[in-house]
N, C-alpha and C positions, 0 to 999 in steps of 0.2 A: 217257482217265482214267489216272491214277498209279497204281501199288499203295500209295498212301496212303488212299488213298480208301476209307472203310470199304463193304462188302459192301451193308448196310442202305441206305444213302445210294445206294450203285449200283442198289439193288431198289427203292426209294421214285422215283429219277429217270425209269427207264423205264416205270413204271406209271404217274407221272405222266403224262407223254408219252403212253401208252396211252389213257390217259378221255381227254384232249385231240383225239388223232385218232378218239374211238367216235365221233363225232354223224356224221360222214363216214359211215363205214362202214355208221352205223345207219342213214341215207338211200338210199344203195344198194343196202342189204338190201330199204328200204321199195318201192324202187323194181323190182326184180328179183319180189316179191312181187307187185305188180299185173299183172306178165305172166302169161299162162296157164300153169300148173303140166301138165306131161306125166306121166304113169305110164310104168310099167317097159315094159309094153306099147303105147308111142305112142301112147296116146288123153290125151286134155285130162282132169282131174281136177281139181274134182266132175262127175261128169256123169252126164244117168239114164240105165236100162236098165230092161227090163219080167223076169219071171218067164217062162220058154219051159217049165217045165210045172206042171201041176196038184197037185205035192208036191214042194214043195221045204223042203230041211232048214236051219237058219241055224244055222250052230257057232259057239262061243264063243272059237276060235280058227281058226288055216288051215289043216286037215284032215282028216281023218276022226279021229284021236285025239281031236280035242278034242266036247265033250260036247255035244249039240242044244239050245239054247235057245228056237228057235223052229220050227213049222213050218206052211208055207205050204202051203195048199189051192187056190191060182186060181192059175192061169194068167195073163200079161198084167198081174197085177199091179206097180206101178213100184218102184222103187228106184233111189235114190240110190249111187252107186259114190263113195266114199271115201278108199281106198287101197287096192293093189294088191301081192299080194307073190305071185310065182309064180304058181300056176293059181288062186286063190283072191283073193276081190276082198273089201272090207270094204264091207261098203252099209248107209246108212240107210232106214229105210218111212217113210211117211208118219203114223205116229202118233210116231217119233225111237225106234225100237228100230235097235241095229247090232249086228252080229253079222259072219259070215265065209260066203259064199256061193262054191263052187262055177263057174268059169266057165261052164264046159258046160252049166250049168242056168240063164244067163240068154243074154238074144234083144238086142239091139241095136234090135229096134222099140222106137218110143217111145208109151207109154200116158199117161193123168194120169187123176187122180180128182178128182170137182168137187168142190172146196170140202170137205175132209174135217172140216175145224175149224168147219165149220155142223152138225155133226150133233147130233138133238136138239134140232133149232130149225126152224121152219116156214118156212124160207128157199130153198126152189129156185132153181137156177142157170138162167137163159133160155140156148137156144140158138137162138141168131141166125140170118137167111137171110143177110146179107151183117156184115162186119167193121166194128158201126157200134152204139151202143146204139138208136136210135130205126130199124130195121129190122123186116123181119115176122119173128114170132116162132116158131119152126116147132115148139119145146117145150120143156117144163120139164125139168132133172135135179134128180134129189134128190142132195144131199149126201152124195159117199161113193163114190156111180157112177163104174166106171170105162169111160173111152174112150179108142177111139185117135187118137193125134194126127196130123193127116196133115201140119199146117205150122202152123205160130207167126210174125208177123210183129213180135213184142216186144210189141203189144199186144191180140192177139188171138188166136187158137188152131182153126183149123179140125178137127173133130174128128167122129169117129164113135161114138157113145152106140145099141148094137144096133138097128142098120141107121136110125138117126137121123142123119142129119150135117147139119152146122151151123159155127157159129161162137160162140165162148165166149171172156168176159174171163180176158185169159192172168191177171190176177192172183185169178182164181177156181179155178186149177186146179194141183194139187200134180203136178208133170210136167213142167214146163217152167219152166225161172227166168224172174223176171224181166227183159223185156227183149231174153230168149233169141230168136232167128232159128231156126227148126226146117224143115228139107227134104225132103220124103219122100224 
C-alpha cells in the first residue's frame, strides 16, 4: 500500500479480510470444541464426582474467604465438576446449584440418584436383574435415592441402591451422562 492511502481505507480493508476469513476459524473452533475439554488437573471436564464426607461446605468462590452458600450433609452424594482452578473444583448438584467445592472433600467414586426430577410423583425407578427392560425385577427406587454406580454401558447403569444391586435406565439416573461407558 502507498502512503496515499488513507489510514481508514487501510482499517476498513483488513477487517474486511478479517469477517471473510471468521467462518474458517469459526469452524475449527467448532471443531476443537467437540473434543474432550481437560482441566488444569488432566482429568476430562464435565465430569461427576460423589461427596467423600458427611459435611461439606460449597463457597461462592475458590476458598475459604469466600462465603458458604451451601452445605452438604451426605456422603456419596454426586456432583458434577465444572471447572477447575487450583485445589478447588466448581461443581454442579443435581437440583443445578454450583458453587466452589474443596478437592479434598470429594472421592472420585461415582454415585447417581434415580430420577431426581420424578420427585413428588408416584413414579419409582425398577431395578433390573439383567440390562434389559423386560427382565426380573428385583426392586423399586424412589426418586431421589442415591446409589453406587459400579458400570454404565451408555444404556444402562448397574448399581448398588443399600445392598440392592441391579441394573437401572442410564437415562433415569443423574450420575452418569448420557451414553456415558462407566468402569469400576
Amino acid at each position: 500500500m502507498s502512503a496515499n492511502v488513507p489510514f481508514r481505507l487501510l482499517f476498513a480493508t483488513i477487517f474486511a479480510a478479517m469477517l471473510v476469513a471468521m467462518p474458517v476459524s469459526t469452524t475449527a473452533q467448532a471443531n476443537t470444541e467437540q473434543s474432550v475439554k481437560v482441566g488444569p488437573s488432566g482429568l476430562p471436564l464435565p465430569r461427576f464426582v460423589s461427596l467423600k464426607s458427611s459435611r461439606v461446605n460449597m463457597r461462592i468462590g475458590p476458598g475459604l474467604n469466600y462465603a458458604v452458600n451451601w452445605r452438604y450433609l451426605k456422603s456419596g452424594l454426586p456432583m458434577e465438576i465444572i471447572q477447575e482452578y487450583d485445589n478447588w473444583r466448581r461443581v454442579r448438584d443435581a437440583e443445578g446449584a454450583e458453587g466452589w467445592i474443596n478437592q479434598a472433600l470429594l472421592s472420585g467414586r461415582r454415585t447417581g440418584i434415580a430420577a431426581p426430577w420424578f420427585k413428588g410423583k408416584d413414579a419409582d425407578i425398577n431395578l433390573m436383574a439383567d440390562p434389559r427392560d423386560d427382565a426380573r425385577l428385583i426392586a423399586r427406587v424412589e426418586p431421589g435415592a442415591i446409589g453406587s454406580i459400579k458400570t454404565c454401558n451408555g444404556d444402562w447403569c448397574e448399581m448398588d441402591f443399600s445392598g440392592h444391586s441391579g441394573w437401572v435406565d442410564q437415562s433415569l439416573i443423574w450420575g452418569a451422562y448420557p451414553g456415558e461407558a462407566v468402569k469400576e
